[in-house]
C-alpha positions as a printed NumPy array, in Angstrom:
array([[108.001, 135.618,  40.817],
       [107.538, 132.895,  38.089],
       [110.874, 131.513,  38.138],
       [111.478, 131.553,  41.799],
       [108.45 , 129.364,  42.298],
       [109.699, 127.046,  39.714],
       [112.77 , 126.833,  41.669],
       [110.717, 126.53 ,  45.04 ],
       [109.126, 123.903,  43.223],
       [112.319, 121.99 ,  41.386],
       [113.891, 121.605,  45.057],
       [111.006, 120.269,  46.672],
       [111.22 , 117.753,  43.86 ],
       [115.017, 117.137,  44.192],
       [114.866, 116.83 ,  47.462],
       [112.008, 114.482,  47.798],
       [113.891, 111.505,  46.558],
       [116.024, 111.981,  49.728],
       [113.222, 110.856,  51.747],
       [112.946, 107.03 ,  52.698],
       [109.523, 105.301,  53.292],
       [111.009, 102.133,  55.248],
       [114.078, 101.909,  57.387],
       [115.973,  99.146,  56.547],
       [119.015,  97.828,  58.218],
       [122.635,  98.475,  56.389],
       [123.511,  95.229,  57.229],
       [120.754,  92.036,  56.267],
       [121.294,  89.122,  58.849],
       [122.563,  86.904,  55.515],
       [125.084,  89.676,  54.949],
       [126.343,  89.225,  58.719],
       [128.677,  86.203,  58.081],
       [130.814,  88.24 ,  55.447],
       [131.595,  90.746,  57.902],
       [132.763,  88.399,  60.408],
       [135.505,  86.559,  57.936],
       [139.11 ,  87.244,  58.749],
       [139.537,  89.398,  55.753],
       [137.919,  91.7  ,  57.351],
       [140.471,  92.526,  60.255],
       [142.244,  95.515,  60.404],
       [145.452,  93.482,  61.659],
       [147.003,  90.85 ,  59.394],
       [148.213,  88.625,  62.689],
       [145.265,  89.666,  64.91 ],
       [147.232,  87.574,  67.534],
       [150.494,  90.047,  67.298],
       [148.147,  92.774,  67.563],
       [146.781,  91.482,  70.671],
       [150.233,  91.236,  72.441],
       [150.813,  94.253,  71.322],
       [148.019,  96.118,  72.629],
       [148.79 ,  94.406,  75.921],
       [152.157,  95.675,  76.076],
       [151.247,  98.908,  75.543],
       [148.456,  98.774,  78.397],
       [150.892,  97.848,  80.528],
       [153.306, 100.632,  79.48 ],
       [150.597, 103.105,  79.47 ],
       [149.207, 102.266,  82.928],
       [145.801, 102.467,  81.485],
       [143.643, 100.035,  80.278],
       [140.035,  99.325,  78.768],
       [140.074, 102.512,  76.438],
       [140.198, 100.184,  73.344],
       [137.314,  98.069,  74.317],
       [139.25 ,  95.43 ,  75.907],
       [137.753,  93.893,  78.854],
       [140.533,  93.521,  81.451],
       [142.065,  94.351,  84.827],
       [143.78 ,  97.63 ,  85.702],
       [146.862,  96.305,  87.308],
       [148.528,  95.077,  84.251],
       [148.116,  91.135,  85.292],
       [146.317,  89.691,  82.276]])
């Protein structure tokens, strides 16, 4: 009985650190500028990327399912 209140009472205590009293955003506003430098891309020639991605819209017959903003008919 003894040592399965210690227990009881051991992960109340772990698990109590857990717990946050403020929620703060991941990201401060100061912080914002490094995640909008150009090391940050996923593509090394975001430009090639972009021509790419438009050629295989086209291709596919579908577009807008990678967040792009554009037509339907293959146009743009």
């Amino acid at each position: 009985m003894r040592t399965s209140l210690i227990l009881i009472l051991l992960a109340m205590l772990g698990t109590s650190g857990c717990a946050s009293v403020k929620i703060e955003p991941w990201v401060k506003p100061y912080e914002r500028a490094n995640l909008a430098d150009p090391i940050m891309s996923f593509e090394r020639d975001p430009l090639a990327a972009s021509y790419l991605q438009h050629v295989f819209e086209s291709r596919e017959g579908a577009r807008g399912a990678v967040g792009g903003s554009h037509g339907g008919c293959g146009c743009n």
